[in-house]
N, C-alpha and C positions, 0 to 999 in steps of 0.2 A: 622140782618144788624146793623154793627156799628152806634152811632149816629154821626150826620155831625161834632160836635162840636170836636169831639173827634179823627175824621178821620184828624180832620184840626189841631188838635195839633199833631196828631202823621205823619201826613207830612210835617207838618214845623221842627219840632224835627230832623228828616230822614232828609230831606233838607238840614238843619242847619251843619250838621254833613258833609255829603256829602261834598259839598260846603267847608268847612274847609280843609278837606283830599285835595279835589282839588287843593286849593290855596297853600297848603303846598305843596304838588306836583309841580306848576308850579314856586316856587319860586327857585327851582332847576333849572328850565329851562332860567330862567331872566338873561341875558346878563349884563344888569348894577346894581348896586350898589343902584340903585334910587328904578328900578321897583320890584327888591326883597322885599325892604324896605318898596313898598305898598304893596304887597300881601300876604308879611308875618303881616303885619297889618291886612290884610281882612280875613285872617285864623285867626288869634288871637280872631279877631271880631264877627266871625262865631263861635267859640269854647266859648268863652262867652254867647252866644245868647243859642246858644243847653246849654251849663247848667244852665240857665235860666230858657231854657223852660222847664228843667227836673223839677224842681218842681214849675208850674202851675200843679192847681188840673180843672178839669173838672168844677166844680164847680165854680170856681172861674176867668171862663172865660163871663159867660151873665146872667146877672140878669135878676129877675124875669120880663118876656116881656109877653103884652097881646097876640102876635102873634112868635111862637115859629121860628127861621133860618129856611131860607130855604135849603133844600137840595141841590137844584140847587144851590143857589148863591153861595155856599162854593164848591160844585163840580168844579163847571167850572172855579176856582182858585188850584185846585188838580192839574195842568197841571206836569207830568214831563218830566222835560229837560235834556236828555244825557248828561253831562260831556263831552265835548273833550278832548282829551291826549295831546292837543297843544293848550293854550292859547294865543299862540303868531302867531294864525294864526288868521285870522279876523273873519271867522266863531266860531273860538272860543272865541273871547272877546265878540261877539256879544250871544255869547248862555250864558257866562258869565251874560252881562247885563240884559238876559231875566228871568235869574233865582232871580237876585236882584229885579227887577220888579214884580215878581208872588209872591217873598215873601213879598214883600212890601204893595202890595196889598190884599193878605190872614191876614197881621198884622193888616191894616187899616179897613177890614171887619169886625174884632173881636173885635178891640177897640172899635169899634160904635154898638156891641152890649150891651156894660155896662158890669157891674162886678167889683167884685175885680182887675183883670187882666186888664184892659183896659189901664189904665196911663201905664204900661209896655208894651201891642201894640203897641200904638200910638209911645211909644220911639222908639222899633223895627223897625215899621214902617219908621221913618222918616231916624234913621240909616242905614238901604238897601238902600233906596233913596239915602242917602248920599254915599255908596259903589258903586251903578250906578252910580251915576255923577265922581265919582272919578275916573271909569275905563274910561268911555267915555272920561274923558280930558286927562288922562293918555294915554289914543291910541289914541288919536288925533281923534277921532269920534264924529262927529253931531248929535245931541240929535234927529236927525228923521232918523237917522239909524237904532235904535234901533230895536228888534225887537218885542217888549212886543206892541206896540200900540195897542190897541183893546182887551187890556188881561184880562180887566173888562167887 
């Protein structure tokens, strides 16, 4: 069995990447001039992040702790979210923000492990939060749309 730590870099990794292709993808689909100009930012952003994470080493994600991650807690941020082929339908901005959420919170899990790696989480982290807020004003959606509530 893989270890948790490891499952949870090589899903955010996966994610990262994903996520990018997506947003490249739907910037083809954007009508105006404004909303390309965000999503080709949120691909750029997502394409930065995965080569980022390409080199964190295993090691270099939690220091030495007297009680070792839990399986569970990092599992039940493994959530994956289907991509839609249409971002520009509301199920899809909202599956959008769900996937900003899970990663947000898999980053904030790992920073508050310690390590080397933690000050680059915590960045991560705060940056997806800042790519959810930006989709939800960007579509006109209320932050208790959202569908991530309870993601933790």
């Amino acid at each position: 069995m893989t270890d948790p730590l490891q499952r949870a870099l090589d899903f955010a990794r996966a994610n990262e990447k994903v996520v990018e292709l997506a947003y490249k993808r739907w910037v083809q689909l954007a009508a105006s001039a404004r909303l390309k100009s965000v999503l080709a930012e949120l691909g750029a952003a997502e394409r930065g992040h995965h080569e980022m994470l390409l080199h964190v080493l295993h090691s270099e994600i939690a220091a030495r702790r007297a009680q070792p991650v839990s399986s569970a807690s990092i599992a039940k941020l493994l959530v994956d979210v289907p991509v839609p082929p249409d971002l520009l339908s509301f199920d899809g901005i909202v599956t959008a923000v769900r996937r900003e959420e899970i990663l947000a919170a898999l980053y904030e899990l790992l920073a508050s492990l310690g390590g080397e790696a933690a000050a680059l989480f915590s960045s991560l982290a705060a940056e997806e939060q800042r790519h959810r807020h930006l989709l939800l004003t960007e579509f006109g959606i209320g932050e208790d749309t959202s569908a991530g509530r309870g993601c933790t």
